[in-house]
MIGUMI-538153 format. One line per field, with one value per residue (C-alpha): y, z, x; residue number from 0. Coordinates in steps of 0.02 Angstrom, whole numbers, plus 50000, padded with zeros to 5 digits. Each point is the difference from the previous one (the first is absolute). Example, Ala and Ser with C-alpha at 12.3 -4.5 7.8 and 13.67 -1.06 7.14 Angstrom:
# MIGUMI-538153
Y <- 49775 / 50172
Z <- 50390 / 49967
X <- 50615 / 50069
num <- 0 / 1
***
This chain:
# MIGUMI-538153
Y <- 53407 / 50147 / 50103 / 49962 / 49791 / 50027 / 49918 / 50101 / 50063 / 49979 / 50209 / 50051 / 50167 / 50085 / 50172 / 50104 / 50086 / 50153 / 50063 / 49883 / 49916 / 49814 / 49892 / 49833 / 49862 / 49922 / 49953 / 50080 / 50180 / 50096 / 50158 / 50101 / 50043 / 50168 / 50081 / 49868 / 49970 / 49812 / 49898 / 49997 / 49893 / 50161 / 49965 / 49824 / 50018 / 50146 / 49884 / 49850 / 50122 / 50050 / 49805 / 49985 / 50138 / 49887 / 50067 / 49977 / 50156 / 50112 / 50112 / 49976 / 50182 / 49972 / 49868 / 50124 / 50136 / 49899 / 49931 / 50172 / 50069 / 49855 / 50046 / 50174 / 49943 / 49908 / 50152 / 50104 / 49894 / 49971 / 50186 / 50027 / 49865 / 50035 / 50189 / 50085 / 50183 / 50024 / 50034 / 50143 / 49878 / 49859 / 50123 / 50083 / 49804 / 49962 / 50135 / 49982 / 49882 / 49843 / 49948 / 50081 / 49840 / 49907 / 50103 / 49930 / 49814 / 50031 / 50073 / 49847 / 49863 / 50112 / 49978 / 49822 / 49993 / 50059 / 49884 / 49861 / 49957 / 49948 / 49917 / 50182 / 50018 / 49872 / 50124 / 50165 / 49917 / 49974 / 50171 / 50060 / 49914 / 50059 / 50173 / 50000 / 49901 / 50036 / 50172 / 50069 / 49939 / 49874 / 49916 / 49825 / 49937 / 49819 / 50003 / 50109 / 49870 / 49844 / 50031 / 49944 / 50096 / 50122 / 49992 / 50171 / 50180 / 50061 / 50189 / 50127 / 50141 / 50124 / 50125 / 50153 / 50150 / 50144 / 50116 / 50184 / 49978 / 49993 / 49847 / 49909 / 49986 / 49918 / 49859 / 49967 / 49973 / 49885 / 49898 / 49982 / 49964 / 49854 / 49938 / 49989 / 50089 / 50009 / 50104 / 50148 / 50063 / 50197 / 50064 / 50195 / 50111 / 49904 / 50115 / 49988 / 50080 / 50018 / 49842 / 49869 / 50092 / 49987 / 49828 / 49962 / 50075 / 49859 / 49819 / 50035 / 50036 / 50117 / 50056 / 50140 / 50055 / 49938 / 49889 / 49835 / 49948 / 49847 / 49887 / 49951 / 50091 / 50111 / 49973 / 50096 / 50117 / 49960 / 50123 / 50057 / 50023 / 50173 / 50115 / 50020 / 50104 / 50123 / 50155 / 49936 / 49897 / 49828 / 49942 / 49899 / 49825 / 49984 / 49892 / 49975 / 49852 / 49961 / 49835 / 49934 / 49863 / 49867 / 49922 / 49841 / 50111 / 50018 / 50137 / 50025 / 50159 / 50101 / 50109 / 50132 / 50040 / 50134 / 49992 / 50140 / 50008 / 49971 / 50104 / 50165 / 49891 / 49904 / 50175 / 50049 / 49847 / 50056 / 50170 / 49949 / 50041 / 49812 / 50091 / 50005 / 49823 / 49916 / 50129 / 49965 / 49811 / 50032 / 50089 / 49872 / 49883 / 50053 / 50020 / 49835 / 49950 / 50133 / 49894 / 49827 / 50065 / 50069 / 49862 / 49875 / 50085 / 49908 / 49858 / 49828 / 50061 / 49976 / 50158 / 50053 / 50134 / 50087 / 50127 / 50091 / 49941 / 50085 / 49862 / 49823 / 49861 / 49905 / 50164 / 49933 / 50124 / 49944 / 49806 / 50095 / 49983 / 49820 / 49949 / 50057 / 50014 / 49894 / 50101 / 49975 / 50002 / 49870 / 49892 / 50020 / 50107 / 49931 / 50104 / 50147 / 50119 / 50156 / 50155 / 50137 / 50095 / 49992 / 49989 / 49927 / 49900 / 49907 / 49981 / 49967 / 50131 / 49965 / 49852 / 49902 / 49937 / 49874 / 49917 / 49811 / 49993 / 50038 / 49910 / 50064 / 49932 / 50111 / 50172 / 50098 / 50162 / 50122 / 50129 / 50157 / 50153 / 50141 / 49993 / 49951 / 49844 / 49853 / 49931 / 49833 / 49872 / 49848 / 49852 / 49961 / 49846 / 50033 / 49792 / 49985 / 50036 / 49886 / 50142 / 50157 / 50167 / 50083 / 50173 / 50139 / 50146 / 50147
Z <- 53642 / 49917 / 50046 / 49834 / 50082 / 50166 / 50037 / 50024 / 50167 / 50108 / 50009 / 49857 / 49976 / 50028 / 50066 / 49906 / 50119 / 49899 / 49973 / 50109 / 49852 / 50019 / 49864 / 49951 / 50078 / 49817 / 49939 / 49825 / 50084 / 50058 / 49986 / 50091 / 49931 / 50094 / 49963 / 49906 / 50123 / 49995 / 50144 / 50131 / 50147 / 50118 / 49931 / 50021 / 50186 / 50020 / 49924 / 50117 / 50145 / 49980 / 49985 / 50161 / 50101 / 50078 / 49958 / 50163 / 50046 / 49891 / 50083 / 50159 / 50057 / 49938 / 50153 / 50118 / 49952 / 49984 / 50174 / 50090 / 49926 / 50080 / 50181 / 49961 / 49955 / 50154 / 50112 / 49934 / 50038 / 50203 / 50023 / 49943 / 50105 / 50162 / 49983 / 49903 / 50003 / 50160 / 49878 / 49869 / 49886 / 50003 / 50001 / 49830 / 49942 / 50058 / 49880 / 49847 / 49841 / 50051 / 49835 / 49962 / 50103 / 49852 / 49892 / 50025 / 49988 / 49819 / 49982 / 50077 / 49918 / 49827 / 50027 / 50042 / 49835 / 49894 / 50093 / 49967 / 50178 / 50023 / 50171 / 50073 / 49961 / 50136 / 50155 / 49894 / 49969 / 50210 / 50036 / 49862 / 50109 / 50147 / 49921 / 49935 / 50141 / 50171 / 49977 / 49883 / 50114 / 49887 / 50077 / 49943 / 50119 / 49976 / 50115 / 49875 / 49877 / 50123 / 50152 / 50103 / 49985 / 50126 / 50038 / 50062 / 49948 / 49865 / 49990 / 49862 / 50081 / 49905 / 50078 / 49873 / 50057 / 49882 / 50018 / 49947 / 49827 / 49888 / 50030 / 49843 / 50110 / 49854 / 49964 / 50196 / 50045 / 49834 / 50092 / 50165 / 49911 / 49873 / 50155 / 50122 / 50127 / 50179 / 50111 / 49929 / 50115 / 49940 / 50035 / 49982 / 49857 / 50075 / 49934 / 49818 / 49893 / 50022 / 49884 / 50105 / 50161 / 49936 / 49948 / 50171 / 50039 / 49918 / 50079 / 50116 / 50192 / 50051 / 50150 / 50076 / 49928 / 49822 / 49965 / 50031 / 49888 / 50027 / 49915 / 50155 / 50171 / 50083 / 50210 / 50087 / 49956 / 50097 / 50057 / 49870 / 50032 / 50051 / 49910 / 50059 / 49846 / 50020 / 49924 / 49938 / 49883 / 50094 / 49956 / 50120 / 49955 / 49963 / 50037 / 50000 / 50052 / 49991 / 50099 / 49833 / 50026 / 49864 / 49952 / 50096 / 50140 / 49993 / 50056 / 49947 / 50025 / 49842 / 49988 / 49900 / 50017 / 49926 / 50082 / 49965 / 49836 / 50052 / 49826 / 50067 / 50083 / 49823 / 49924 / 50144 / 49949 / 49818 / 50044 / 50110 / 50155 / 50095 / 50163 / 49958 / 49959 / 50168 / 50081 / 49861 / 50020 / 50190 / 49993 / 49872 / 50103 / 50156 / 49920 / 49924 / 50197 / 50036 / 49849 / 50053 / 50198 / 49924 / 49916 / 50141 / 50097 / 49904 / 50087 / 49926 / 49882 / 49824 / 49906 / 49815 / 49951 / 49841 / 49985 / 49957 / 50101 / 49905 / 50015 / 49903 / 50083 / 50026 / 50093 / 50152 / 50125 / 49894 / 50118 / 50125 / 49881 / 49933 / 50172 / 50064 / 49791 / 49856 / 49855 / 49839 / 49845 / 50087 / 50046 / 49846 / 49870 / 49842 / 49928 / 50061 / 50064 / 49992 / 50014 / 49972 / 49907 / 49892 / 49831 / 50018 / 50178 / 50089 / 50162 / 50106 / 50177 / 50001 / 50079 / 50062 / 50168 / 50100 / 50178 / 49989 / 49999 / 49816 / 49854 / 49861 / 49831 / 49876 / 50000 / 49834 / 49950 / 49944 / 49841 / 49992 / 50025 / 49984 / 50179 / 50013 / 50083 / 49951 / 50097 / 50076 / 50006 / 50113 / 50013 / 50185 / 50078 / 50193 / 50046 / 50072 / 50192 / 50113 / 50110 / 50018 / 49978 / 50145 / 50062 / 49902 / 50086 / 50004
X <- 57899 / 49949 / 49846 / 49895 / 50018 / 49962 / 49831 / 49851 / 49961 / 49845 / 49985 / 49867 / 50125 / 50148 / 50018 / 50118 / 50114 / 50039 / 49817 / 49900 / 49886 / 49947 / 50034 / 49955 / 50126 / 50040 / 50165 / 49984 / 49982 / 50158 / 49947 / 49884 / 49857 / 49978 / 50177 / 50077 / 50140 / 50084 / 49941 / 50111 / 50055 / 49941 / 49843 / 49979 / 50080 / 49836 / 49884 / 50065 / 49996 / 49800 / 49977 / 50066 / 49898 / 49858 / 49831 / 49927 / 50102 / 49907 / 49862 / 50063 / 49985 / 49817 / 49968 / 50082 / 49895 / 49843 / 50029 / 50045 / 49835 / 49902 / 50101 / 49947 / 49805 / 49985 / 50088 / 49852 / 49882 / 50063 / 50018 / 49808 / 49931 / 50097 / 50055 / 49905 / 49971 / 50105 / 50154 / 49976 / 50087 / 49860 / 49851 / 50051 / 50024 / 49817 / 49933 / 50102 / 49946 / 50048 / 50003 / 50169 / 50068 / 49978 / 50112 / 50155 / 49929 / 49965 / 50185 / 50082 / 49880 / 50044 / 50187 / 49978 / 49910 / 50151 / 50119 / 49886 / 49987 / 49823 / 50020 / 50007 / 49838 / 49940 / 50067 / 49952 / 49819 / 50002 / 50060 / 49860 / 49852 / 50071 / 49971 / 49859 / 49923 / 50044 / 50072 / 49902 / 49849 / 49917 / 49850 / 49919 / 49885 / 49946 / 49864 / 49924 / 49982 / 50018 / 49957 / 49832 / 49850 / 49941 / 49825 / 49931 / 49957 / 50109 / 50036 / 50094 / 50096 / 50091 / 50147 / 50038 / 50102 / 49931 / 50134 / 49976 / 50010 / 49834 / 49876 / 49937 / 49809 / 49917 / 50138 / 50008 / 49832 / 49982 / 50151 / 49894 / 49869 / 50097 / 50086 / 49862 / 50094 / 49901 / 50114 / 50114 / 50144 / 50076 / 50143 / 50040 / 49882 / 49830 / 49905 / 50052 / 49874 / 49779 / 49957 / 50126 / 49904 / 49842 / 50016 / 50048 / 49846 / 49894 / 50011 / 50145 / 50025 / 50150 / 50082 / 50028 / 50167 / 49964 / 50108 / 49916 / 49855 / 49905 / 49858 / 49935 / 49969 / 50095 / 49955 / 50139 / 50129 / 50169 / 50100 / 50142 / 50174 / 50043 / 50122 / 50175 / 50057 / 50142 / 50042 / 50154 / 49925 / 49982 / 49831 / 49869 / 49938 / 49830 / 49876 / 49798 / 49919 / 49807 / 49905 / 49907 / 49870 / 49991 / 49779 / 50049 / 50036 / 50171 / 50097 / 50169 / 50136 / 50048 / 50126 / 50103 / 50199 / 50109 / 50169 / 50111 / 50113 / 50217 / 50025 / 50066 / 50134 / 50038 / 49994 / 50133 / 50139 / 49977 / 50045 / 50141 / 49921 / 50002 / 49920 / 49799 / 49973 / 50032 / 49869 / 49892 / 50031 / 49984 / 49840 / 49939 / 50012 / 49920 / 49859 / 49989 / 50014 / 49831 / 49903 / 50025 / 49980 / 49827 / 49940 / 50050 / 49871 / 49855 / 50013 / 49976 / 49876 / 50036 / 50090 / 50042 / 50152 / 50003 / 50103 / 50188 / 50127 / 50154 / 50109 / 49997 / 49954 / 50179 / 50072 / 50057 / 49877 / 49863 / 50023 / 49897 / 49847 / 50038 / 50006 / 49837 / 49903 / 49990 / 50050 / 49879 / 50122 / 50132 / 49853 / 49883 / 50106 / 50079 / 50146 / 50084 / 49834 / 50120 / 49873 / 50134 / 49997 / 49860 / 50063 / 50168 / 49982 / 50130 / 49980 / 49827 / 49975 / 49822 / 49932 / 49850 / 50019 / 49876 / 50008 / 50018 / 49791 / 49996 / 50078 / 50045 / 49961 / 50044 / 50121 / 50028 / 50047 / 49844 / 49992 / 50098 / 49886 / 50087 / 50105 / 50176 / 49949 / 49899 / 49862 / 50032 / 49844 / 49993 / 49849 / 49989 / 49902 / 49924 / 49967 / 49815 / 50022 / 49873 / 49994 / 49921 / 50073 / 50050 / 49917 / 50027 / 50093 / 49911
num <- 0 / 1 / 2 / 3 / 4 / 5 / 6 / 7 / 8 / 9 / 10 / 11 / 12 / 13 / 14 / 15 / 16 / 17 / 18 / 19 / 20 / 21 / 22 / 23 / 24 / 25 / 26 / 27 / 28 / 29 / 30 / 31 / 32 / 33 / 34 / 35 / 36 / 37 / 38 / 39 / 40 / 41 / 42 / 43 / 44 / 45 / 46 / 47 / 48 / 49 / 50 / 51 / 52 / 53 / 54 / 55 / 56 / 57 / 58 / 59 / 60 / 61 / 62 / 63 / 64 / 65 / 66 / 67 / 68 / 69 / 70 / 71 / 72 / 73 / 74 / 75 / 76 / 77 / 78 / 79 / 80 / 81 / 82 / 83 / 84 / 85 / 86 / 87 / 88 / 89 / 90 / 91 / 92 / 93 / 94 / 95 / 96 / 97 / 98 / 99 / 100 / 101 / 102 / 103 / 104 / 105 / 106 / 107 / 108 / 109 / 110 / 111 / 112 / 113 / 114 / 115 / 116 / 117 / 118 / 119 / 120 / 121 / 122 / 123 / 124 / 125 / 126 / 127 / 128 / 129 / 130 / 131 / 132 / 133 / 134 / 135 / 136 / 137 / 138 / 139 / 140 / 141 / 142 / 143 / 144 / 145 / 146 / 147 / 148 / 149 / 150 / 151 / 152 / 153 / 154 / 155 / 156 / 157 / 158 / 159 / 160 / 161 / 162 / 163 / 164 / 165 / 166 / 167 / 168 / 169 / 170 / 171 / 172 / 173 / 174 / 175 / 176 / 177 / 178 / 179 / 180 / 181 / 182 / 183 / 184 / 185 / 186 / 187 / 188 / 189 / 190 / 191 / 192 / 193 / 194 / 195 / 196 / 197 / 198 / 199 / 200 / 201 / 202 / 203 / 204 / 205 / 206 / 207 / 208 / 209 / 210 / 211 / 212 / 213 / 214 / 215 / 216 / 217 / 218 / 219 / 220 / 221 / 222 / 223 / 224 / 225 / 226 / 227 / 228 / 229 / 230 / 231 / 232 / 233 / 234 / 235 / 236 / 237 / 238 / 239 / 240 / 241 / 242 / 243 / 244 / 245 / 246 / 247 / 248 / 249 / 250 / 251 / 252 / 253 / 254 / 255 / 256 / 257 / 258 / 259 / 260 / 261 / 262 / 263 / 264 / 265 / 266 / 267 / 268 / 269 / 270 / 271 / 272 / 273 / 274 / 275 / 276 / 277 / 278 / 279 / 280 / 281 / 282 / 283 / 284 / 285 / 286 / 287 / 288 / 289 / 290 / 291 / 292 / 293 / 294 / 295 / 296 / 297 / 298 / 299 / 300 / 301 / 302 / 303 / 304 / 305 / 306 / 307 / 308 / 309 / 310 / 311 / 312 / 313 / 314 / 315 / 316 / 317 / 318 / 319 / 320 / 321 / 322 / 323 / 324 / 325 / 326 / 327 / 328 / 329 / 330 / 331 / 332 / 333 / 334 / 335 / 336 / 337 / 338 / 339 / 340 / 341 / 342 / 343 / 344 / 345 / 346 / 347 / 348 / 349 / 350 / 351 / 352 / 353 / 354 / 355 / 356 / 357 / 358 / 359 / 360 / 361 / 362 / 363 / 364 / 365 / 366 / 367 / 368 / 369 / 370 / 371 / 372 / 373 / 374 / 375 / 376 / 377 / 378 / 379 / 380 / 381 / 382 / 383 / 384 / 385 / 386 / 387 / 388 / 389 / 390 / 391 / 392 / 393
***
C-alpha cells in the first residue's frame, strides 16, 4: 500500500523531521510545506511519538514548585507566630513588604496559564489568600457588622506618633475635629508647633508631660515610667498614664507608650554586623516587660493604650499584650491598618490597646499629616457599670 492510500490518521498534522514544521495530515501532501522536504517515515515515527507523551505529564515541575512555595508560605508564617524577633532572620522578615510574597504566585499561576493547566490555579488561589490574609495581617472582623450591640458610653481615641518632621497643625486638628476624637495619645515631637498647642489649649485637659489630651477630666496624674536610657544608644520606654473620670462618673486609666525602635540592630544585619540586633532585641524586650508590669499596676480598673510599640502585632513577644489587652484593629479593623510609613505603608507598629472592660467597635487608620506615621483611630464602648467609681488616688 502506498503512502498516497493509506487512510487518514486521527493526528490533525505531521511534524516534519528535517525542519520541525507541522503540516496538515492529508494524503495529497508529501512535501513539507516549510522546506519542502518529502515526508518521511522519521517523521511519522516523531509525530506518533508526541501522540504518545501523555498530557497529564506536562507542567509537572509547575505542581512541584507551586507546592514547595506553599511549604515555604506556611514556614513563614510558624516562625512569626512562635519565634519571632529572637532570630535576626525573622525580625528583618517582620519589617519587610509582605506583599512581595505574592510575587511568585503570579509567576506560577502565569506559567500554568501558558500550559493551559487551569487546575493549578485552585492551590495557587489558596496559597494567594494565605498571603494576602494571614501573613500580610489582613483583619475582617464580623462582629463589626454582626455582632450584638453594646450598650454603654462610646469613646474616640486617637494614637499619632509625630515624629520630628514638620506637622501639618491645620489638617490635624480638622481630623480631630471630623472624627470626633475624645482622647489623643503622642508619642515623641509633643510639642509640634504653637497652633496644635494652642488648640489644645481650648476644650481639652492635659497632663503633666504633654502627651495625653483629654475631652473630659483629668483627676490624677500617675506616675510615669522612669528613664533607663544609655549612652550607647539603648533608648527607655515611655509611658504616661492619667486617672480620667467619664460624666456618668466613670473613671477609667489612659495611657501613652513609645517602646524603643530594634532599627540600629536591622541596620547592623544589613551591614554585616549580626552582633547589635540581639541586644537591641534584648533590650526591646525588657522593656516591653517594664510596660505591661506598669500598667498591671492599675488594678481592675478599666485602661486604654495608644501608642508605638515598634513591632507588628503577630511578633511573637507581642503575646504578652494579647494576653492581658484586646487589640483595636484585630477586633474592630477592616483591611490591613499598616501605619508605616506614611506614604507607602506596609506594616502597622502602632496600636490601640484596651483591657477586656472596653469593646471595641471600630479601628481605622487616620490622615497623613506630615509625619512618617499615620494616626490610628479606634471607637471604644465602656458598658454602663451599676457601681460607683472607686476613690480617686491623690
Amino acid at each position: 500500500m502506498t503512502e498516497s492510500s493509506r487512510p487518514t490518521t486521527s493526528d490533525p498534522f505531521w511534524r516534519c523531521a528535517t525542519c520541525g514544521t507541522p503540516n496538515p495530515a492529508r494524503p495529497y501532501l508529501r512535501q513539507c510545506l516549510g522546506c519542502g522536504g518529502s515526508r518521511s517515515e522519521a517523521a511519522t515515527a516523531t509525530a506518533v511519538a508526541d501522540r504518545a507523551t501523555p498530557p497529564s505529564r506536562r507542567g509537572r515541575w509547575i505542581v512541584l514548585a507551586t507546592w514547595m512555595y506553599a511549604v515555604f508560605v506556611l514556614t513563614i508564617l510558624a516562625l512569626i507566630f512562635w519565634v519571632g524577633e529572637d532570630w535576626w532572620g525573622v525580625a528583618i522578615l517582620l519589617f519587610v513588604p509582605r506583599w512581595l510574597y505574592l510575587g511568585p504566585v503570579v509567576a506560577l499561576a502565569v506559567a500554568s496559564g501558558l500550559r493551559r493547566k487551569p487546575s493549578h490555579w485552585i492551590l495557587q488561589g489558596t496559597i494567594g489568600l494565605v498571603v494576602a490574609g494571614p501573613l500580610m495581617g489582613f483583619s475582617f472582623s464580623t462582629a463589626r457588622f454582626w455582632g450584638p450591640q453594646v450598650e454603654g458610653t462610646p469613646f474616640r481615641i486617637l494614637t499619632y506618633n509625630l515624629s520630628p518632621g514638620p506637622i501639618d497643625s491645620r489638617r490635624l486638628i480638622q481630623m480631630i475635629e471630623r472624627e470626633r476624637i475624645d482622647f489623643i495619645c503622642l508619642q515623641e515631637n509633643v510639642e509640634v508647633n504653637s497652633a496644635f498647642a494652642a488648640y489644645l489649649t481650648r476644650g481639652w485637659y492635659r497632663d503633666q508631660s504633654k502627651r495625653l489630651a483629654s475631652r473630659y477630666p483629668i483627676v490624677a496624674n500617675l506616675e510615669s515610667l522612669k528613664d533607663q536610657s544609655t549612652k550607647d544608644g539603648l533608648y527607655s520606654a515611655q509611658l504616661d498614664r492619667v486617672r480620667v473620670r467619664t460624666p456618668q462618673g466613670q473613671e477609667f486609666v489612659l495611657a501613652t507608650a513609645h517602646l524603643p525602635t530594634i532599627r540600629p540592630g536591622l541596620n547592623g544585619v544589613l551591614e554585616g554586623d549580626l552582633s547589635r540586633l540581639p541586644v537591641q532585641v534584648q533590650w526591646w524586650r525588657a522593656q516591653l516587660g517594664r510596660v505591661v508590669t506598669c500598667l498591671s499596676e492599675s488594678g481592675n480598673i478599666p485602661i486604654l493604650v495608644g501608642g508605638d510599640f515598634n513591632m507588628p502585632s503577630d511578633d511573637s513577644s507581642m503575646a504578652t499584650l494579647r494576653s492581658v489587652f484586646r487589640f483595636g484593629f484585630e477586633d474592630a479593623g477592616l483591611g490591613y491598618g499598616y501605619t508605616r510609613p506614611s506614604r507607602t505603608p506596609w506594616f502597622r507598629i502602632d496600636h490601640l490597646l484596651a483591657s477586656p472592660h472596653w469593646t471595641f467597635t471600630r479601628c481605622w487608620v487616620g490622615s497623613d499629616c506630615g509625619s512618617d506615621h499615620l494616626p490610628l483611630i479606634a471607637e471604644v464602648v465602656l458598658p454602663s457599670s451599676k457601681r460607683p467609681a472607686g476613690p480617686t488616688p491623690r
